[in-house]
N, C-alpha and C positions, 0 to 999 in steps of 0.2 A: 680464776681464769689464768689458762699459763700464757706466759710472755715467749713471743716468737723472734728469736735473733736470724739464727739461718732462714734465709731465702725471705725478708723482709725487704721491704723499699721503703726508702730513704733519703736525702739529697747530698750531695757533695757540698760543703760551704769553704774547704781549706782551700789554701794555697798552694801546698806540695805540687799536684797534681792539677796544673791550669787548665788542663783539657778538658779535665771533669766538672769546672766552678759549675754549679749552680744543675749540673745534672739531674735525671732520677735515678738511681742504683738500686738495684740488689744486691745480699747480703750471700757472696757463695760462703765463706771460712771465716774462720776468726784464728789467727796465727798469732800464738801465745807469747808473751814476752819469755817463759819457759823455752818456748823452739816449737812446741805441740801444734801441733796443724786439727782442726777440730773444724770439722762438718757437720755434728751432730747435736741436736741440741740437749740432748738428756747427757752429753759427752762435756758439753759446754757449761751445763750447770753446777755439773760434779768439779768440775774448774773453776767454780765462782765465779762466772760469768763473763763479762766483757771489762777489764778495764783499761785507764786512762794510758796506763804504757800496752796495751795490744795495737796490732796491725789488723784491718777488715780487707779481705780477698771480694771485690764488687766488680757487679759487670756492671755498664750503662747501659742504660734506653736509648734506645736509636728512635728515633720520632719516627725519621722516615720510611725505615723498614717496620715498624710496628714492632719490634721485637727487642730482645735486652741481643748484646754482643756477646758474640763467646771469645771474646778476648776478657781475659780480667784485669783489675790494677791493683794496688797495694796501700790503701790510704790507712793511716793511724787513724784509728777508730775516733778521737774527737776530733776528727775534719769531718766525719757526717751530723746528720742534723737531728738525729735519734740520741747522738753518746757526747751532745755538748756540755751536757749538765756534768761529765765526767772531771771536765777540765775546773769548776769548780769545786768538787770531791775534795 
């Protein structure tokens, strides 16, 4: 079974980003401690995946429009609730 990073949902649980506590997100990029901007995930693999110094590009769920924002944020990948297991790696 392959593992899906881009465009996955997730929760926000850090701090950085108070607006987001406790949201649902999806996963637009995964912006590489490299600089690399990656949207793809067969692009994503070849890069070894996600880790604990990466940045995640996420939109939130808007409950009340029913739909995720096309605004995005920038959270370090273990502030979500998918890559906490990173921070003990």
């Amino acid at each position: 079974m392959k593992t899906t990073t881009i465009r996955a949902t997730t929760t926000y649980v850090g701090s950085e980003h108070r607006y987001l506590r406790g949201y649902r997100v999806r996963i637009v990029a995964v912006l590489k401690a490299d600089g690399n901007i990656i949207k793809d995930e067969d692009d994503l693999a070849r890069a070894g995946g996600v880790t604990a110094e990466d940045v995640v590009e996420v939109q939130p769920w808007l409950e009340a429009e029913g739909c995720f924002s096309f605004v995005t944020s920038d959270p370090r990948a273990v502030d979500l609730a998918c890559f906490e297991r990173l921070l003990r790696a």
